[in-house]
DSSP file (Angstrom, degrees, kcal/mol; ACC not computed):
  #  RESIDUE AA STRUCTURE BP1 BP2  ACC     N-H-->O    O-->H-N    N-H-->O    O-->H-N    TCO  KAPPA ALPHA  PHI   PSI    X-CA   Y-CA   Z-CA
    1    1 A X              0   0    0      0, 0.0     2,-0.3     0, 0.0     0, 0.0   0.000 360.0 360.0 360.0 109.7   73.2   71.7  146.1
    2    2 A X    >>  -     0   0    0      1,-0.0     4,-1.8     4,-0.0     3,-1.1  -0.810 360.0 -99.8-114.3 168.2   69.8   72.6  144.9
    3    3 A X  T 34 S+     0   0    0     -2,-0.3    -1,-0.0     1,-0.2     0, 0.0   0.772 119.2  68.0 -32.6 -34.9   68.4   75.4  142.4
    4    4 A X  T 34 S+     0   0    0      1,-0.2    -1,-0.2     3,-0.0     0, 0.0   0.655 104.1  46.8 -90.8  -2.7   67.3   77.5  145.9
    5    5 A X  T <4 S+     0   0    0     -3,-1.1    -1,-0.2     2,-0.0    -2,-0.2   0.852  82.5 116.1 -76.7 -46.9   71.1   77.9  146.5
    6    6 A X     <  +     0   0    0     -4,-1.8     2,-0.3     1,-0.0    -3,-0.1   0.346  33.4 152.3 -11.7 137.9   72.5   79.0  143.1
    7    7 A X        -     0   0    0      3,-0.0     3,-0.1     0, 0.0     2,-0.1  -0.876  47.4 -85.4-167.4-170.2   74.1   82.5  142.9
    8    8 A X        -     0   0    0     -2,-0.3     2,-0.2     1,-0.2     5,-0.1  -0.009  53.6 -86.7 -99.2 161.3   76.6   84.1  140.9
    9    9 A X    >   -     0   0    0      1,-0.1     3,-0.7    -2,-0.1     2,-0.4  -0.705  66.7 -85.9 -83.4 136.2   80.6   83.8  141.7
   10   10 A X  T 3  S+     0   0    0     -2,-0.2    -1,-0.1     1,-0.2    -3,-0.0  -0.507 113.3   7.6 -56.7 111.2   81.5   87.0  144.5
   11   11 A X  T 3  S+     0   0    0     -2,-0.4    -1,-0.2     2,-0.2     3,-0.1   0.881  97.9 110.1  83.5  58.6   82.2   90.3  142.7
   12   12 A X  S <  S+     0   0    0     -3,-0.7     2,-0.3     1,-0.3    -2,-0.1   0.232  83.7  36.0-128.3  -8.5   81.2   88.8  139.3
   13   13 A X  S    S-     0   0    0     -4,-0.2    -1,-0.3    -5,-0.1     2,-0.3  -0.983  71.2-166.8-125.5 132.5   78.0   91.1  139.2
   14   14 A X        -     0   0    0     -2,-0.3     2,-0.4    -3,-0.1     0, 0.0  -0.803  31.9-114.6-100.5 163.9   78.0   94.9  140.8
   15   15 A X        -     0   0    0     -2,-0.3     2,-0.2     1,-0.0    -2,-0.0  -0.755  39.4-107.8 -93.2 145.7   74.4   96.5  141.3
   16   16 A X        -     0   0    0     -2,-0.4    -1,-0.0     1,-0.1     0, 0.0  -0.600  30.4 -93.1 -95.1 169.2   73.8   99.4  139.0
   17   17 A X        -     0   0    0     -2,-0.2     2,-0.6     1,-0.1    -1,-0.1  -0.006  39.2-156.1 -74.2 160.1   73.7  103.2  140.0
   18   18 A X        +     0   0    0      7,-0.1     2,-0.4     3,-0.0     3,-0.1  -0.996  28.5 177.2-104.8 121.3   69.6  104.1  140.7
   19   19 A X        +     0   0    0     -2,-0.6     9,-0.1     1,-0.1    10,-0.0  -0.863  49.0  31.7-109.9-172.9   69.7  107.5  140.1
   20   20 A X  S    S+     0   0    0      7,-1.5     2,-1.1    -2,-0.4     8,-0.2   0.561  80.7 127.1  72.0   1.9   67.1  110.3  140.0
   21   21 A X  S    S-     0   0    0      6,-0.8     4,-0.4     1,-0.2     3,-0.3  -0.355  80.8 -66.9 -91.6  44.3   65.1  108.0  142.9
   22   22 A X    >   -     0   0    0     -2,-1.1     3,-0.9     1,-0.2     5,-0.5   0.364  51.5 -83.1  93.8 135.0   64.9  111.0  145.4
   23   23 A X  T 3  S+     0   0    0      1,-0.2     3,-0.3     5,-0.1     5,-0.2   0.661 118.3  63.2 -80.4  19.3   67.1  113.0  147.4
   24   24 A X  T 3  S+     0   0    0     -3,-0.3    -1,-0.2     1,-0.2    -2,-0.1   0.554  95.7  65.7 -93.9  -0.7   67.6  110.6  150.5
   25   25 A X  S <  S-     0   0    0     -3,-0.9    -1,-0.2    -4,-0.4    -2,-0.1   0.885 106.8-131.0 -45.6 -40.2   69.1  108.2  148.0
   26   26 A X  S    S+     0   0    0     -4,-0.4    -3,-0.1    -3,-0.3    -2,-0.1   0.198  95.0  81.6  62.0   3.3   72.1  110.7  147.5
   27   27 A X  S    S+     0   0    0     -5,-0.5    -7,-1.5    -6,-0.1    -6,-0.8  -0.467  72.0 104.8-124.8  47.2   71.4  110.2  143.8
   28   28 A X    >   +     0   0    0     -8,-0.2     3,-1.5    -5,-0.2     4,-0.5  -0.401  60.2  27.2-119.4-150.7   68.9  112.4  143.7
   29   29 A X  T 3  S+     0   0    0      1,-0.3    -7,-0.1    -2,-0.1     4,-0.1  -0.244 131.5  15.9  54.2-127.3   68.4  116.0  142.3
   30   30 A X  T 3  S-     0   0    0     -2,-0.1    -1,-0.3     2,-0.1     3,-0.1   0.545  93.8-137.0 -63.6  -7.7   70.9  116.1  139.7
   31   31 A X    <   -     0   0    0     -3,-1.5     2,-4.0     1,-0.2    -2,-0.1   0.774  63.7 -54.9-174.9  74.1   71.5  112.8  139.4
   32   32 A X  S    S+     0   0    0     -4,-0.5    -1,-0.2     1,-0.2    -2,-0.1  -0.080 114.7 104.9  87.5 -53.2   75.0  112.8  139.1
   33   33 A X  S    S-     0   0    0     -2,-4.0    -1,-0.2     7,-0.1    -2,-0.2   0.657  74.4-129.3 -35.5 -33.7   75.1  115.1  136.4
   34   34 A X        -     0   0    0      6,-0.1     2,-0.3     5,-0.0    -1,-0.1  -0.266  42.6 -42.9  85.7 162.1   76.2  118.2  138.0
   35   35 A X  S    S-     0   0    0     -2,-0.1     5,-0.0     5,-0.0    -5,-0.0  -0.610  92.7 -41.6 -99.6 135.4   74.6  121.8  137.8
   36   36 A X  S  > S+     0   0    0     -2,-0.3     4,-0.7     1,-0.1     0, 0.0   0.080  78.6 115.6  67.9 175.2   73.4  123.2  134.8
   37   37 A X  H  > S-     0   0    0      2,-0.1     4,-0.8     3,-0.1     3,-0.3   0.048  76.1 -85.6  94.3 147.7   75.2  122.9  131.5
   38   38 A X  H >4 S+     0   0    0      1,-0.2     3,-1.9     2,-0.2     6,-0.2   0.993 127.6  54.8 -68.4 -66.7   74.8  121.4  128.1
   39   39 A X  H 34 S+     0   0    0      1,-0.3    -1,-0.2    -6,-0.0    -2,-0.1   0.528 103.8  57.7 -12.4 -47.1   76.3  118.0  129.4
   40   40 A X  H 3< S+     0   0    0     -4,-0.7    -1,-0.3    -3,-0.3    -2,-0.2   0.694  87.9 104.1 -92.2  -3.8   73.4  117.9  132.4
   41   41 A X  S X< S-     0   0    0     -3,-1.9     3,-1.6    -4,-0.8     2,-0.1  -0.087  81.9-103.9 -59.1 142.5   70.5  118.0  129.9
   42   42 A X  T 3  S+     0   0    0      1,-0.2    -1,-0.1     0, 0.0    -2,-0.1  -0.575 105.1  14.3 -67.8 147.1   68.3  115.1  128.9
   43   43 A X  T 3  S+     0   0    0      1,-0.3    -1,-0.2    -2,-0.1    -3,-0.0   0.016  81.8 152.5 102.9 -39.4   69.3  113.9  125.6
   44   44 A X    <   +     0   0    0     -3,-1.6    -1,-0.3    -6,-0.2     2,-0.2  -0.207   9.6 168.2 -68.8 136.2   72.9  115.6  124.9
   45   45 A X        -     0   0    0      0, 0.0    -1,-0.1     0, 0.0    -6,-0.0  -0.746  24.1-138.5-145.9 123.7   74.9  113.8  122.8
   46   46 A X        -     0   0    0     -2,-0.2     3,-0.1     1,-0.1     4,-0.0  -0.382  24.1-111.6 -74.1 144.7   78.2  115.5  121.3
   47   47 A X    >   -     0   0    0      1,-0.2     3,-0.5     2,-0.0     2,-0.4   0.246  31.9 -89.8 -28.9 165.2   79.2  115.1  118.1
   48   48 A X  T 3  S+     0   0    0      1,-0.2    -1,-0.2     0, 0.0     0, 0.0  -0.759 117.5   2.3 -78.2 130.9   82.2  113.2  116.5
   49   49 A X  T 3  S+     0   0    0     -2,-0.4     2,-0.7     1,-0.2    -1,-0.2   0.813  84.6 149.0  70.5  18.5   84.9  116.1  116.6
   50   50 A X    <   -     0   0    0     -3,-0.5     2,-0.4     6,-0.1    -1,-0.2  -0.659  28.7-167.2 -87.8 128.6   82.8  118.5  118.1
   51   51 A X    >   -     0   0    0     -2,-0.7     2,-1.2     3,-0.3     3,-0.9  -0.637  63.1 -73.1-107.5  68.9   85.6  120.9  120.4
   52   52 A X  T 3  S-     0   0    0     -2,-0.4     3,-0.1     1,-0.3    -2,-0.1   0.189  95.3 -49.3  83.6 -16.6   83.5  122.9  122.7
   53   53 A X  T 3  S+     0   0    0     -2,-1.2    -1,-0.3     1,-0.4     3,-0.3  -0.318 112.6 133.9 113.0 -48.6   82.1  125.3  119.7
   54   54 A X  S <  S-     0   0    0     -3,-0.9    -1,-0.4     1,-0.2     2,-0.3   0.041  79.9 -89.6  -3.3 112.3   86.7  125.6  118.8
   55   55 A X        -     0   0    0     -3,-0.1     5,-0.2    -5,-0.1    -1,-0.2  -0.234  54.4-123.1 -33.8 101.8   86.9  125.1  115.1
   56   56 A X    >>  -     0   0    0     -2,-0.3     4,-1.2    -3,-0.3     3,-0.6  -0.117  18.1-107.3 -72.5 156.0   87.2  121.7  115.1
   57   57 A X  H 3> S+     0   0    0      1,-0.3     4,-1.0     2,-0.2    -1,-0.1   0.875 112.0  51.8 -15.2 -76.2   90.2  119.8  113.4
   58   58 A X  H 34 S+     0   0    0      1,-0.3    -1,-0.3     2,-0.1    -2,-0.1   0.873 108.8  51.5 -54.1 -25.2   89.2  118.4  110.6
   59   59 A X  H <4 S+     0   0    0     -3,-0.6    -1,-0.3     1,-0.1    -2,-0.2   0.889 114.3  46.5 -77.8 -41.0   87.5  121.9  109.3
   60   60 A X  H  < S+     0   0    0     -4,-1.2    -2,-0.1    -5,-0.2    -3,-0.1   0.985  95.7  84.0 -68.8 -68.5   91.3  124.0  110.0
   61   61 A X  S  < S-     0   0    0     -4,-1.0    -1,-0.1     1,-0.1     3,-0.0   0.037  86.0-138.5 -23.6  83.8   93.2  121.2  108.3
   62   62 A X        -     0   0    0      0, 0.0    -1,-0.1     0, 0.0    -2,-0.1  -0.428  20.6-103.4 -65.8 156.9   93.0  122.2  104.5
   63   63 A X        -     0   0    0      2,-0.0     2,-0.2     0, 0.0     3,-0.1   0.284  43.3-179.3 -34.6 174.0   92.4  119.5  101.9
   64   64 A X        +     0   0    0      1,-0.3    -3,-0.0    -3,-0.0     0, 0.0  -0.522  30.5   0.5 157.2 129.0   95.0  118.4   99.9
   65   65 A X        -     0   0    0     -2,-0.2     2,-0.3     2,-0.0    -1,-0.3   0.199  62.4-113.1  90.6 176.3   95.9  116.0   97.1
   66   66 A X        -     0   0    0     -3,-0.1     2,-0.5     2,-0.0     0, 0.0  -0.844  11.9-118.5-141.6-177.1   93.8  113.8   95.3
   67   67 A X        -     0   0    0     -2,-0.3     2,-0.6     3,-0.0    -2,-0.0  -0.998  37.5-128.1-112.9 142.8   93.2  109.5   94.9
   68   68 A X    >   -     0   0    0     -2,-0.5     3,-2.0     1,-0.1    -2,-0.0  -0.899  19.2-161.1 -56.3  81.1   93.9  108.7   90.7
   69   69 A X  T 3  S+     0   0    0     -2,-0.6    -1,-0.1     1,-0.3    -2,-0.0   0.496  89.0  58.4  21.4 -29.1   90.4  106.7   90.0
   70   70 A X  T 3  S+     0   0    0      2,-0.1    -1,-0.3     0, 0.0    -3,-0.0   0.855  79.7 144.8-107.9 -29.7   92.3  105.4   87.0
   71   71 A X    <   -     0   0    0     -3,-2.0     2,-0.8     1,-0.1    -4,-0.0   0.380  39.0-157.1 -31.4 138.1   95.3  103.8   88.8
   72   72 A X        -     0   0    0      2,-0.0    -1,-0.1    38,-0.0    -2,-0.1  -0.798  18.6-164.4-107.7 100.2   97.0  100.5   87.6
   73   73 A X        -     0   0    0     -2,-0.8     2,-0.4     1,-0.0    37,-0.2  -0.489  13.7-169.2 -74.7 154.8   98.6   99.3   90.9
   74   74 A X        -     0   0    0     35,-0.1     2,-0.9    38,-0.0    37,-0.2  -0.986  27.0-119.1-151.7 168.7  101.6   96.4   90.3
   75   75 A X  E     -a  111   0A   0     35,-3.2    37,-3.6    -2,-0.4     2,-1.1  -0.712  30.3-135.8 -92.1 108.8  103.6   94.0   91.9
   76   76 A X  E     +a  112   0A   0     -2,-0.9     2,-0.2    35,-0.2    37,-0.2  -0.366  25.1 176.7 -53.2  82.2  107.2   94.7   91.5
   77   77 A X  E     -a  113   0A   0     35,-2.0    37,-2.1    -2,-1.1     2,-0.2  -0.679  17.4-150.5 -87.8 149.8  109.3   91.6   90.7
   78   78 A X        -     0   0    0     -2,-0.2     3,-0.5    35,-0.2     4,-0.4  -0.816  29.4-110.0-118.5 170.7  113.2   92.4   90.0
   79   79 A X  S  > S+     0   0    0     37,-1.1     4,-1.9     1,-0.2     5,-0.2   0.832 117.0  66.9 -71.2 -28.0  115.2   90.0   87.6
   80   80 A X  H  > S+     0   0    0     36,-0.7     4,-2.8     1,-0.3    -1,-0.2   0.942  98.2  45.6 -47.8 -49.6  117.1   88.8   90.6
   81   81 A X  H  > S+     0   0    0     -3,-0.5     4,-1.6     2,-0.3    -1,-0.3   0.664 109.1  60.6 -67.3 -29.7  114.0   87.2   92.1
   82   82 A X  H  > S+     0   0    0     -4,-0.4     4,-2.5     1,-0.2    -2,-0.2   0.980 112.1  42.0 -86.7 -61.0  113.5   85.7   88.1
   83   83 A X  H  X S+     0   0    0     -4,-1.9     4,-2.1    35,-0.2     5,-0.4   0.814 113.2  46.4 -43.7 -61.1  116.9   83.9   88.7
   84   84 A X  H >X S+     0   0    0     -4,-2.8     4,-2.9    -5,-0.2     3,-0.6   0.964 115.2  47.4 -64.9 -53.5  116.7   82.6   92.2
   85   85 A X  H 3X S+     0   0    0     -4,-1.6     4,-3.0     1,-0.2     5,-0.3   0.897 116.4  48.1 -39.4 -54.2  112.9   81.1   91.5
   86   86 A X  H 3X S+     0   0    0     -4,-2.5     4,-0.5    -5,-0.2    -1,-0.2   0.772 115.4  41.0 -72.3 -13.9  114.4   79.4   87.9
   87   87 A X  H X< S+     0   0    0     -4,-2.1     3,-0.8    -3,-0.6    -2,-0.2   0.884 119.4  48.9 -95.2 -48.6  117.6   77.8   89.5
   88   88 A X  H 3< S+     0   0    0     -4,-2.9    -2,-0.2    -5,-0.4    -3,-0.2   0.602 129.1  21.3 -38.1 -38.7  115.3   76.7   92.6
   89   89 A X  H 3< S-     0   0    0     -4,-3.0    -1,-0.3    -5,-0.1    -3,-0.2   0.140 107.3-121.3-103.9  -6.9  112.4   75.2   90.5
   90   90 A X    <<  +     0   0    0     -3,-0.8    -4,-0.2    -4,-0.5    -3,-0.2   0.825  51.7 177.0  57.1  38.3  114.6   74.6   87.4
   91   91 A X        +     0   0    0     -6,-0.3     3,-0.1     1,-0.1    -1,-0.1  -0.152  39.7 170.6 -35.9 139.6  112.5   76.7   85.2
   92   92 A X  S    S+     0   0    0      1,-0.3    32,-0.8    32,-0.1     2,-0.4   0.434  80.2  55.7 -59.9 -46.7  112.6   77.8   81.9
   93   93 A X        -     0   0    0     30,-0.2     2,-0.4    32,-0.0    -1,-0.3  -0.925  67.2-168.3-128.6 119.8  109.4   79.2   81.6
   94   94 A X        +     0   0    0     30,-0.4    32,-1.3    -2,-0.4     2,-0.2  -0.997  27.1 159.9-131.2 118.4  108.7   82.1   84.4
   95   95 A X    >>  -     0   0    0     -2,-0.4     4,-1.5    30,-0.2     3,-0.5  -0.754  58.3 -86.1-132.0 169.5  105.0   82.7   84.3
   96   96 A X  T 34 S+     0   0    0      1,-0.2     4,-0.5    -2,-0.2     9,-0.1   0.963 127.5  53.4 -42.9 -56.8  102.0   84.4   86.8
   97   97 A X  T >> S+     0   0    0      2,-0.2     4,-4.1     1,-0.2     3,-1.6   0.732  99.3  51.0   9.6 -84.7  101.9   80.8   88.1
   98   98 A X  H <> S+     0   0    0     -3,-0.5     4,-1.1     1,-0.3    -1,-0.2   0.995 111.5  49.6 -67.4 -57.0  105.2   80.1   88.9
   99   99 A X  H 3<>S+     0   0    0     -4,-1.5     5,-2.2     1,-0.2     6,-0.7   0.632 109.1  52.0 -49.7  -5.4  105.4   83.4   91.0
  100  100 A X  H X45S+     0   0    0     -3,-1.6     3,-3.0    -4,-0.5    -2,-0.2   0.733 114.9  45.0-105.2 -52.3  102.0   82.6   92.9
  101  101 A X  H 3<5S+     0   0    0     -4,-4.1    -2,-0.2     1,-0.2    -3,-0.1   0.685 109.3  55.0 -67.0   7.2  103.7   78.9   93.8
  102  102 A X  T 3<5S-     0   0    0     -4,-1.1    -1,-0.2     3,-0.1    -2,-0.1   0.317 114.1-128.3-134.2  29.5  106.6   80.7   94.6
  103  103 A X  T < 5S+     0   0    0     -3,-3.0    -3,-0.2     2,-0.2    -2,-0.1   0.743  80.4 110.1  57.9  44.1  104.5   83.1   97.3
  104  104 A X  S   <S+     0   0    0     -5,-2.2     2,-0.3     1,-0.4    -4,-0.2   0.717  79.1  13.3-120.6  13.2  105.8   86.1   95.8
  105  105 A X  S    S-     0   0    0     -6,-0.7    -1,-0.4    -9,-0.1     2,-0.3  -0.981  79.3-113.1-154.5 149.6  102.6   87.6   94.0
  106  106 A X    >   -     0   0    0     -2,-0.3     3,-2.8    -3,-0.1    -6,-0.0  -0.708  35.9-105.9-102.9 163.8   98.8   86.7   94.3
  107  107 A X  T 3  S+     0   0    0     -2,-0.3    -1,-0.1     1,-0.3   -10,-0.0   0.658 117.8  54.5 -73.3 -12.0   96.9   85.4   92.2
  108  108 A X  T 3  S+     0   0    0      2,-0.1    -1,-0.3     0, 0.0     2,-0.2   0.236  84.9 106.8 -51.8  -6.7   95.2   89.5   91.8
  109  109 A X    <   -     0   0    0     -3,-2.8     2,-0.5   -35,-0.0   -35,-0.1  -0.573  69.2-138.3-101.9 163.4   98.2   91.2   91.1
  110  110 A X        -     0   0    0    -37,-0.2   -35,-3.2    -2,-0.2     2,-0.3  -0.839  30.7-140.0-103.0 153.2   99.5   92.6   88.0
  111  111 A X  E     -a   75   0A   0     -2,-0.5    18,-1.1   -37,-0.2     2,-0.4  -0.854  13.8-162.6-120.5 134.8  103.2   91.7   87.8
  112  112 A X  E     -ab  76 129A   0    -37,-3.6   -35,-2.0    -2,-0.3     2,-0.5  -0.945  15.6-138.5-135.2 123.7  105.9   94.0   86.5
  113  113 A X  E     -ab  77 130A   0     16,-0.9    18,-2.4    -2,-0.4    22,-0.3  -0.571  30.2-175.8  -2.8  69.7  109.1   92.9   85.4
  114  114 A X        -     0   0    0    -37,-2.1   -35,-0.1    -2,-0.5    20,-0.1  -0.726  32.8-112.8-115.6 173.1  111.8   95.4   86.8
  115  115 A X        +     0   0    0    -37,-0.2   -37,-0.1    -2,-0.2    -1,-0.1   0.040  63.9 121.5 -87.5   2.9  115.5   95.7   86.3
  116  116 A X        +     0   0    0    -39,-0.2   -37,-1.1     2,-0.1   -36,-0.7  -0.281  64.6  17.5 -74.4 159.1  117.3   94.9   90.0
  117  117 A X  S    S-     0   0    0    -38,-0.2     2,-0.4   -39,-0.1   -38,-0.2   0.081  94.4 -77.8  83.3 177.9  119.8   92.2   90.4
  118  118 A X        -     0   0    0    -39,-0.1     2,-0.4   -38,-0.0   -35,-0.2  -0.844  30.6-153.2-112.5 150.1  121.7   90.3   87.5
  119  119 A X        +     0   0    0     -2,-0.4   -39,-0.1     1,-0.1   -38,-0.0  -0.977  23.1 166.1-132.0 137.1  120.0   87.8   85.7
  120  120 A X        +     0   0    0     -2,-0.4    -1,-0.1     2,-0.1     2,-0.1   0.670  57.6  96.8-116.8  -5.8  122.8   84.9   84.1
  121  121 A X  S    S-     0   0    0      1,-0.2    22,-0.2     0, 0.0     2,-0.2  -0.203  78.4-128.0-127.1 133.3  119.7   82.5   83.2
  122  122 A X        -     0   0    0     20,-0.1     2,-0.2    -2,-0.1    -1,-0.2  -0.337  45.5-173.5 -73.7-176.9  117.9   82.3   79.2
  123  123 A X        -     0   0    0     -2,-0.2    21,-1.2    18,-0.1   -30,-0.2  -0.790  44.2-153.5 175.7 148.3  114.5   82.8   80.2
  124  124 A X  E     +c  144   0B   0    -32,-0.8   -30,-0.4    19,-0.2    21,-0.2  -0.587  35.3 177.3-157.1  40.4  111.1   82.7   78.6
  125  125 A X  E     -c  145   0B   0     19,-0.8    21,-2.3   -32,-0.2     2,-0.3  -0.335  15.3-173.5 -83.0 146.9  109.0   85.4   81.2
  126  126 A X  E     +c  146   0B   0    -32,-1.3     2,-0.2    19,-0.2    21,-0.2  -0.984  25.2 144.2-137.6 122.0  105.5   86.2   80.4
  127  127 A X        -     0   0    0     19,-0.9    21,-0.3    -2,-0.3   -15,-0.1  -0.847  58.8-105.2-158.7 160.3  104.2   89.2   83.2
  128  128 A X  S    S+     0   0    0     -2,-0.2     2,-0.4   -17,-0.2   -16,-0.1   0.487 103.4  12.8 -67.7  -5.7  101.5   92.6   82.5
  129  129 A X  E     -b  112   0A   0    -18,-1.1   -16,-0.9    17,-0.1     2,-0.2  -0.965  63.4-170.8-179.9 139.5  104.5   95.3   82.4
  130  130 A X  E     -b  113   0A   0     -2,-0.4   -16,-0.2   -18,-0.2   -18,-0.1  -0.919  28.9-117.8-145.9 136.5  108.2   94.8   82.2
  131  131 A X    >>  -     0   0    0    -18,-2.4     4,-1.8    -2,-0.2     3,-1.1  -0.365  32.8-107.2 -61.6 147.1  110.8   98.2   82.8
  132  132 A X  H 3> S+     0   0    0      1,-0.3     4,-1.7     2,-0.2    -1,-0.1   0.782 118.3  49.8 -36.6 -45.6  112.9   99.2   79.9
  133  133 A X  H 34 S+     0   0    0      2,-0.2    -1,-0.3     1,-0.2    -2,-0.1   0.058 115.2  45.2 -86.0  33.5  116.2   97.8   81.6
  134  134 A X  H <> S+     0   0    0     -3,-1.1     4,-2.5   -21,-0.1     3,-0.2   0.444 108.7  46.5-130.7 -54.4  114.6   94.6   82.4
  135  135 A X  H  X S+     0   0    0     -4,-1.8     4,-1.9   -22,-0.3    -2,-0.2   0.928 120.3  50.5 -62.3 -50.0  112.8   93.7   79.2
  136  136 A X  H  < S+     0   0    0     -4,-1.7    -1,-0.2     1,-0.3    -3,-0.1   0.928 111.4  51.2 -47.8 -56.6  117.0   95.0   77.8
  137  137 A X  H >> S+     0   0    0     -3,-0.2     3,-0.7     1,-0.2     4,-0.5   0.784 111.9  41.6 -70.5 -44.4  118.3   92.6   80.4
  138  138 A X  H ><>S+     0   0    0     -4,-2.5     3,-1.7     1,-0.2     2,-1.6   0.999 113.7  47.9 -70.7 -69.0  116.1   89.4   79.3
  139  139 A X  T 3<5S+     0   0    0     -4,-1.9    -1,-0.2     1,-0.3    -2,-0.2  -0.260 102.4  64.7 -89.2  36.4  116.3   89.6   75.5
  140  140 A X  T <45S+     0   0    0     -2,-1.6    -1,-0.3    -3,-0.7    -2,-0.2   0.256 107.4  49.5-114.4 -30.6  120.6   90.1   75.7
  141  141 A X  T <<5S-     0   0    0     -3,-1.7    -2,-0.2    -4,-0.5    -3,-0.1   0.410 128.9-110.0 -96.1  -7.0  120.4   86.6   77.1
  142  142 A X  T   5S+     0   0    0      1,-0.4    -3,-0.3   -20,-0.1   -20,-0.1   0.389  72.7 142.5 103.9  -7.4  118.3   85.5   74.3
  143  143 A X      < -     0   0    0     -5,-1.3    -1,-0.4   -22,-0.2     2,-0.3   0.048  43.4-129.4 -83.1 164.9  115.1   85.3   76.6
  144  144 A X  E     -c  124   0B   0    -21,-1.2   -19,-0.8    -3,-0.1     2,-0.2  -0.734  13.0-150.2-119.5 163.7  111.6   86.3   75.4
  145  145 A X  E     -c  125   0B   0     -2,-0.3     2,-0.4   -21,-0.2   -19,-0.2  -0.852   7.4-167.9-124.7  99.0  109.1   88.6   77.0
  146  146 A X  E     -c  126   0B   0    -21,-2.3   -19,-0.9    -2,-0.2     2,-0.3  -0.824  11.7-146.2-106.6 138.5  105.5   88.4   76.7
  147  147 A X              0   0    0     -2,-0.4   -19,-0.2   -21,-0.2   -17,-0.0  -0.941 360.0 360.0-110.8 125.3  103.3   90.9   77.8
  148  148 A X              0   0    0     -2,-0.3   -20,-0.1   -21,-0.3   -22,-0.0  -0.411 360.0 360.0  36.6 360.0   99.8   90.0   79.2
């Protein structure tokens, strides 16, 4: 085995097409292109969404709706979820914290307090937003709520 042997693994290169190199190539003439036509011209390149000249999609499809700029997105916790985390960690104190060690929110979200599940637990939860029936649900049990 020297350097003047080397080559390449069999069918791990193809040669590419020559065209336009005469017509006794067979690639000559139009070179593959076909006659005529937008398509055989030097240059063409269609558009994104371009249909033939068709009224393309995106132009028939009216608009609709809008995005709110102003939006407050949050992460929906239910009281159930506040109960399993404080008998599981033995909690008191249910805070952003606890809910990021207890994978259910990252440490970017705003946390809101909603009403699902029963909660039998005193509790001492401190979250950005809490629902009416949840906030109800904590402070009948004698629990506190701090907002954020």
């Amino acid at each position: 085995m020297n350097l003047s042997n080397l080559q390449p693994a069999t069918g791990s290169t193809k040669t590419t097409k020559r065209i336009g190199r005469g017509q006794g190539t067979g690639r000559g003439g139009t070179s593959t292109r076909g006659h005529k036509g937008q398509k055989s011209r030097s240059g063409y390149s269609r558009k994104i969404g371009f249909e033939g000249g068709q009224m393309p999609l995106q132009r028939v499809v009216p608009k609709s709706g809008f995005k709110n700029i102003n939006r407050v997105e949050y992460k929906g916790v239910n009281l159930e979820m506040l109960q399993i985390i404080a008998e599981k960690n033995s909690l008191t104190v249910i805070d952003k914290q606890s809910l990021i060690s207890a994978g259910i929110a990252s440490k970017n979200d705003r946390i809101k307090i909603l009403g699902g599940g029963t909660l039998s637990l005193k509790l001492e939860v401190k979250a950005n937003a809490f629902s009416k029936s949840a906030k109800e649900a904590i402070e009948k049990l004698e629990g506190t709520t701090e907002i954020l």
